[in-house]
C-alpha positions as CSV (number, residue, x, y, z in Angstrom):
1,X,-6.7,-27.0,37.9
2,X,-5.5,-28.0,34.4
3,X,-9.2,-29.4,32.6
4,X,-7.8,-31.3,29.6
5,X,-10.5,-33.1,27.7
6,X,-9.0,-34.2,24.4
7,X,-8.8,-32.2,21.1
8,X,-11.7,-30.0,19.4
9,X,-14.4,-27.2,20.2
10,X,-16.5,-29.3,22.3
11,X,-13.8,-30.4,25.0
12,X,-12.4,-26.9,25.1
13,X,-16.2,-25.9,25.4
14,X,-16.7,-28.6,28.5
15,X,-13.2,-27.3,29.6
16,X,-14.4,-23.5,30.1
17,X,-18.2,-25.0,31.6
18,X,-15.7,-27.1,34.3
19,X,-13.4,-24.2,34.5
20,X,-16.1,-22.3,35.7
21,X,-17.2,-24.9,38.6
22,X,-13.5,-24.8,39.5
23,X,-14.2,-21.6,40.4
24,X,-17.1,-21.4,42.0
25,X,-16.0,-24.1,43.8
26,X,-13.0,-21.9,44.7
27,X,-15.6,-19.0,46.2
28,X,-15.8,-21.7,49.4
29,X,-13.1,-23.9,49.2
30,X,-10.4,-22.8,46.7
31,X,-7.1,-24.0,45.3
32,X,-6.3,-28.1,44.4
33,X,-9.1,-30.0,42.3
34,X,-8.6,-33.8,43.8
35,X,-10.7,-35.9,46.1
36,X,-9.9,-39.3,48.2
37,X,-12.7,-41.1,50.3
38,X,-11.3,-40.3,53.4
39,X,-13.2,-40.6,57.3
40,X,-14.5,-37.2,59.0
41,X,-11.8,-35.7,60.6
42,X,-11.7,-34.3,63.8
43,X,-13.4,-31.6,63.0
44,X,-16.4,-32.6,61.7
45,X,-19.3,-31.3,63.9
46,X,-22.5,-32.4,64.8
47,X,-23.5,-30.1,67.7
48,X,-25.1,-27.3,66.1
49,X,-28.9,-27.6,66.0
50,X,-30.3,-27.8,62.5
51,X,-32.7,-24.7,62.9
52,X,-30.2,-22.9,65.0
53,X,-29.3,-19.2,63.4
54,X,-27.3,-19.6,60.1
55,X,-24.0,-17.5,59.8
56,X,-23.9,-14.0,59.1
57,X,-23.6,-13.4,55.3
58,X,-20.8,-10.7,54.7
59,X,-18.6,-12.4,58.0
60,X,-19.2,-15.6,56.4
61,X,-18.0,-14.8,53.0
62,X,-15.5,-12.8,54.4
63,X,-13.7,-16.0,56.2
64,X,-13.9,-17.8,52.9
65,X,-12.6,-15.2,50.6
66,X,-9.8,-15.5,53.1
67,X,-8.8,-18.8,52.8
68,X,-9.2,-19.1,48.5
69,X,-5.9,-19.7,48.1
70,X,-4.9,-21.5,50.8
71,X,-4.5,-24.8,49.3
72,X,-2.2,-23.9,46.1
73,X,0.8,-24.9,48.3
74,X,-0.9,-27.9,49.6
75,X,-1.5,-29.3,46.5
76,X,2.5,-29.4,45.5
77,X,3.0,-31.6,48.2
78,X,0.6,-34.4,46.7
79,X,1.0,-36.7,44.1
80,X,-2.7,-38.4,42.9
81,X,-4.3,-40.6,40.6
82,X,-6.9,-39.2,38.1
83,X,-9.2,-41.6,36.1
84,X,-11.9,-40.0,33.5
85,X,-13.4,-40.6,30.7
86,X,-12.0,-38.9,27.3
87,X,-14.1,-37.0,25.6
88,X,-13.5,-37.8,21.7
89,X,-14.9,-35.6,18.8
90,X,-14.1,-36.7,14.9
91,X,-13.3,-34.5,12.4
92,X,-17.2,-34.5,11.3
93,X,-17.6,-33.0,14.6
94,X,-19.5,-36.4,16.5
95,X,-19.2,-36.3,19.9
96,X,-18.8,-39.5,22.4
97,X,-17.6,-40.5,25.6
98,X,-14.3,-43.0,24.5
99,X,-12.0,-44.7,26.4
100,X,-11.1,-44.3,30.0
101,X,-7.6,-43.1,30.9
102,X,-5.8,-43.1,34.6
103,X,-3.0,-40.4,34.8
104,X,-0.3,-40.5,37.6
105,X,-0.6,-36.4,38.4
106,X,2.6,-35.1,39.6
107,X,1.8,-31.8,40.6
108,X,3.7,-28.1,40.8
109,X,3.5,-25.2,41.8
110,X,2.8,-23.8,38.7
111,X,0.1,-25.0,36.8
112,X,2.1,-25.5,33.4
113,X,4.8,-27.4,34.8
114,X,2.4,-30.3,36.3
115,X,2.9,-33.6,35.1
116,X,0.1,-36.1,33.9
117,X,1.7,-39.2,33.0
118,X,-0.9,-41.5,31.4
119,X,-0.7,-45.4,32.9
120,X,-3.6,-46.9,31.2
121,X,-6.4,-46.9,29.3
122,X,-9.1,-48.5,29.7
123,X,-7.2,-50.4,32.3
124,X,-4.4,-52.0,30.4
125,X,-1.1,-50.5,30.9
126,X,1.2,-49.0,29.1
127,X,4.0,-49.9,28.2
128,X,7.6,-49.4,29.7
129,X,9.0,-48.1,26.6
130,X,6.0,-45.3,25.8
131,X,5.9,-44.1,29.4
132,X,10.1,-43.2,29.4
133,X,9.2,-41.6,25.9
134,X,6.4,-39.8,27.4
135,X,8.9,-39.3,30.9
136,X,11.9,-37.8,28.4
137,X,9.7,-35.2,26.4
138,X,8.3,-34.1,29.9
139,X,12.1,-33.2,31.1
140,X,13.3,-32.2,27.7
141,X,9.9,-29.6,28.1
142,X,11.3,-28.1,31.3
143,X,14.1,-27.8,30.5
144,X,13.5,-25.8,27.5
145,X,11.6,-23.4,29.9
146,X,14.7,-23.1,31.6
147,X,17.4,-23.2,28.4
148,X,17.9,-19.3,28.5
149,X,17.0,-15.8,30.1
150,X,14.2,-15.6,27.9
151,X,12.7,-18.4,27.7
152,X,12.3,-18.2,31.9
153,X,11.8,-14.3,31.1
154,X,8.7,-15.5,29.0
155,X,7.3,-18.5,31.5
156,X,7.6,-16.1,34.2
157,X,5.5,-13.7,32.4
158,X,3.1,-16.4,31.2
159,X,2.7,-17.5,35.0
160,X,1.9,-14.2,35.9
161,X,-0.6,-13.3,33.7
162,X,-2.3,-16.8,34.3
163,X,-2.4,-16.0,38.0
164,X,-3.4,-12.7,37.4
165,X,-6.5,-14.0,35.3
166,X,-7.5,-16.6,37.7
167,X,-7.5,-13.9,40.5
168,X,-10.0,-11.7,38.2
169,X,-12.2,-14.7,37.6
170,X,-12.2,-15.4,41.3
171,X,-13.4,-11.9,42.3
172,X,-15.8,-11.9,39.5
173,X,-17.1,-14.9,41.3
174,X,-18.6,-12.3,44.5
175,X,-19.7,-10.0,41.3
176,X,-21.6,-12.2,39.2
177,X,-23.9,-14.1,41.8
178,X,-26.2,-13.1,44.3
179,X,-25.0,-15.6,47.5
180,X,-27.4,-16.6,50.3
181,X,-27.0,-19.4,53.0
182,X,-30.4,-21.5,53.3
183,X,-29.9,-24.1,55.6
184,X,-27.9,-27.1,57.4
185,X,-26.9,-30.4,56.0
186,X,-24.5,-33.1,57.6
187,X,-23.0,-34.9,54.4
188,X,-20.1,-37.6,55.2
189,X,-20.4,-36.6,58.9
190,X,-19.4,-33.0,58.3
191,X,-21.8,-30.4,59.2
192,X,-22.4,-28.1,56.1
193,X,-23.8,-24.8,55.8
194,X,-26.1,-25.0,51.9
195,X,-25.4,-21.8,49.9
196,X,-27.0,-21.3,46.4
197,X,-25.5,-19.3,44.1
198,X,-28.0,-17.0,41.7
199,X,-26.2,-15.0,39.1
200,X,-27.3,-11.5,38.8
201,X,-29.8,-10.8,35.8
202,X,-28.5,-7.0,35.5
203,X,-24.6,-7.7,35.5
204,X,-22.4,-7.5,32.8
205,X,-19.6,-9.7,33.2
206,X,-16.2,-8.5,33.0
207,X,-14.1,-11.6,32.6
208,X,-14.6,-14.7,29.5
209,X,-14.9,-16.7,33.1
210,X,-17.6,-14.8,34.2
211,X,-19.9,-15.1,30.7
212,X,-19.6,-18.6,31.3
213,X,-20.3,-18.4,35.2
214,X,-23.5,-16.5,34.5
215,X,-24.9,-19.4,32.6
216,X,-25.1,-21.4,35.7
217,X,-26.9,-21.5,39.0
218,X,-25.2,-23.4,41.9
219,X,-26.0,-24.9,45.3
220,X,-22.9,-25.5,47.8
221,X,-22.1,-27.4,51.0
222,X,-19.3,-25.9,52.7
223,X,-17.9,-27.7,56.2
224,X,-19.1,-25.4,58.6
225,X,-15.8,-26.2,61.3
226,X,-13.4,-24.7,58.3
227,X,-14.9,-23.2,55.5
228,X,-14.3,-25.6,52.7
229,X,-16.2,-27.0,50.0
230,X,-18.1,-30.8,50.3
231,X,-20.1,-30.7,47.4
232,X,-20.8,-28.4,44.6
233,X,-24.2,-28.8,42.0
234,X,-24.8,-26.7,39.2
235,X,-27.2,-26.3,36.5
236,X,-27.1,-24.3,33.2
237,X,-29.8,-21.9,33.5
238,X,-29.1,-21.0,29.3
239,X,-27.2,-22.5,26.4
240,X,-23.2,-22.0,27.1
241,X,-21.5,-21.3,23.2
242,X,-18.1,-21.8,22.2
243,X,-17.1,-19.6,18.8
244,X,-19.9,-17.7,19.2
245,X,-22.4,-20.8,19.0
246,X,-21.1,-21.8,15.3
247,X,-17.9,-24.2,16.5
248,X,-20.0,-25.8,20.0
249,X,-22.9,-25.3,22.2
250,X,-23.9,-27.0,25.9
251,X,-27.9,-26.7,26.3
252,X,-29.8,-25.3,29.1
253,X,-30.0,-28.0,31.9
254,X,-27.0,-29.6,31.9
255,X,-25.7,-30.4,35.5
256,X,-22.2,-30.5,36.9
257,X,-21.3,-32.3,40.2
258,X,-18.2,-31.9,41.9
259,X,-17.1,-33.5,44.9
260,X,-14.1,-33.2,47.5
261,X,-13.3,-35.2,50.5
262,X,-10.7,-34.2,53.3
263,X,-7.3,-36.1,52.7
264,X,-5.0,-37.2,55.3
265,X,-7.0,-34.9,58.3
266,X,-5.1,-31.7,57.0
267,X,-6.3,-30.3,53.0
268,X,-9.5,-30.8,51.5
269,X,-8.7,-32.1,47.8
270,X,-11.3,-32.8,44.9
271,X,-12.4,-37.0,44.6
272,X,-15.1,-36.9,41.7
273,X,-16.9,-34.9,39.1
274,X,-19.5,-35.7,36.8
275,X,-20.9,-33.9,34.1
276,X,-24.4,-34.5,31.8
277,X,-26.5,-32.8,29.2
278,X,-26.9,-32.6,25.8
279,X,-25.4,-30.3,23.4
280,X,-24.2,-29.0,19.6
281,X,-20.8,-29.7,17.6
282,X,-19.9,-27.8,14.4
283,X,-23.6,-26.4,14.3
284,X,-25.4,-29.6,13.2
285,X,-24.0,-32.2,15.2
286,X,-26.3,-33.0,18.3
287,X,-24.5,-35.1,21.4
288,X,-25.3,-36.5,24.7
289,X,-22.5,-36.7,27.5
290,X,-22.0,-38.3,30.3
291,X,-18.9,-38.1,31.9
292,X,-17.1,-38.7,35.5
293,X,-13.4,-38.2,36.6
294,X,-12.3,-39.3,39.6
295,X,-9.2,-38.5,41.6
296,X,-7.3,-41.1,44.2
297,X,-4.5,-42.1,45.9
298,X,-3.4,-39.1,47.4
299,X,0.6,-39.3,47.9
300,X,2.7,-36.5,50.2
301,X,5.3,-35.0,46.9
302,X,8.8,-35.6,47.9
303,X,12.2,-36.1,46.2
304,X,12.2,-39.6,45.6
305,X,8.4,-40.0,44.3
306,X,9.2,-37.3,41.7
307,X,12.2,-38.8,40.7
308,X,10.0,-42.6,40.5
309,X,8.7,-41.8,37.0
310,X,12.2,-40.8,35.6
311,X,13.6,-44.3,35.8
C-alpha cells in the first residue's frame, strides 16, 4: 500500500508508523489496503463455542503465512475511493490536520504505477481542466517508464528490489513479535480468533521496518472461517524517530486503528484507519494528530473503467 501523507519529516514519519501496521496487518491478512462496509458473507461463523479450544499456534500461523500474498492480484482488479485527511507541516515545521481530499485509486500491479487521481477537496470538485492535466502527466509518466530498454531495465529492477524489501519486512514480522491467540470475538458477524502481538525485548531488528515494528504492540482479529484480518489496534510502546529524532518524533501511546471489511463475498480489502497521538517536528515543534482515511466504492478494474479517467 502506497501511504502518501503530504510533504515533510512528519508525514514520511506517520508514513513508516502506518507502513508498519500495513504490515502487521499483512502477518494475518496480507496484500490490498481498502475497506467497504459490506454484509457477512457466507462464511461468517457463529458455531464455535466461545471457550471452545483456541487454534494451534504454529498450524495457525502456518495457514496465514500462506495466504500473505494472496490478495496482490485481487487488488488489480478493483478500482476504490479513498478519502483522508492531509497531513500539512509548514516550513517552521507546525503540524495540522488540513483539508480533506477523495482520490479515485486506480490500482496496478505494481505499486509505482497506481494511480491516485484527486476529485475533491474538501468536497468541492475539481475541475475538468486540472483533472485531464493531472490525467496527461499520469500517461506521459508511464510512458517514460516504458520509452527505452533502460528505462524498463531500471523499473524492473526498482520493482524488484521493492518486492524484495517488503518480503524481508514481512518475515521480520514472525521475528520481531512474540504471537499468542487469547480468545474469541464475533465482530460484524464474523467469528474472530484475538491475537496480540508483543515485540521481543532481546531482538535486534534486521530491517528499517522492523525498528519501527518494535515500537509497537498490537492486538488482531482475524476471521476465523479464512484467516484474514477484521481489525487491527496498535499502540506505541516508545517514541518512534525519524532522522534520528532531530527532523520528527511520534510519542509513546499513540494508537493506530485499522479496519477491513469483506468486499463483494470474495477479497477482504481495507475500509478505515485512524491514527492519534502527540508528537515532535524539527525538534521544537510539539503537535497533536488526529487523522482517519477511509476507503469505498469498491469497483471490479476493467478496460473501460481505466480508460474513464483518460477522457
Amino acid at each position: 500500500m502506497q501511504l502518501n501523507l503530504g510533504g515533510g519529516a512528519v508525514p514520511r514519519l506517520l508514513g513508516a508508523c502506518l507502513a508498519a501496521v500495513v504490515l502487521i496487518a499483512a502477518m494475518v491478512a496480507p496484500g490490498s489496503v481498502t475497506l467497504a462496509a459490506q454484509s457477512p458473507a457466507t462464511d461468517a461463523v457463529s458455531a464455535t463455542r466461545a471457550d471452545a479450544p483456541l487454534p494451534e499456534l504454529e498450524s495457525f500461523a502456518a495457514e496465514v503465512k500462506a495466504r500473505l500474498r494472496s490478495d496482490r492480484a485481487l487488488q488489480a482488479n478493483y478500482t476504490f475511493l479513498e478519502r483522508r485527511e492531509e497531513i500539512e507541516v509548514s516550513k517552521l515545521g507546525k503540524v495540522s490536520v488540513g483539508s480533506t481530499k477523495t482520490y479515485e485509486v486506480y490500482p496496478s500491479p505494481d505499486p509505482g504505477d497506481t494511480y491516485k487521481r484527486l476529485v475533491a477537496v474538501d468536497g468541492a470538485p475539481i475541475d475538468a481542466s486540472e483533472l485531464e492535466k493531472n490525467d496527461a502527466k499520469h500517461r506521459k509518466d508511464l510512458e517514460e517508464r516504458q520509452s527505452s530498454p533502460e528505462a524498463r531495465a531500471k523499473h524492473a529492477r526498482d520493482v524488484a528490489e521493492e518486492r524484495r524489501k517488503e518480503h524481508e519486512a514481512i518475515e521480520e514480522i514472525f521475528r520481531v513479535y512474540d504471537i499468542r491467540l487469547v480468545g474469541r470475538e464475533v465482530i460484524r458477524g464474523y467469528q474472530t480468533i484475538v491475537g496480540t502481538l508483543e515485540p521481543r525485548p532481546a531482538y535486534k531488528p534486521r530491517t528499517d521496518d522492523g525498528q519501527v515494528m518494535k515500537k509497537f504492540r498490537a492486538r488482531v482479529w482475524i476471521n476465523e472461517a479464512d484467516y484474514q484480518l477484521v481489525r487491527a489496534e496498535l499502540e506505541a510502546i516508545d517514541d518512534v524517530t525519524y532522522g534520528w529524532g532531530l527532523v520528527g518524533r511520534l510519542h509513546k501511546g499513540a494508537k493506530i486503528t485499522y479496519e477491513r471489511r469483506k468486499v463483494n463475498g470474495e477479497v477482504w480489502l481495507p475500509a478505515r484507519l485512524h491514527i492519534s497521538g502527540t508528537g515532535r517536528a524539527m525538534v521544537f515543534r510539539t503537535f497533536a494528530i488526529d487523522s482517519t482515511t477511509e476507503w469505498s466504492d469498491y469497483k471490479r478494474f476493467g478496460v473501460k473503467t481505466e480508460e474513464s479517467y483518460a477522457h
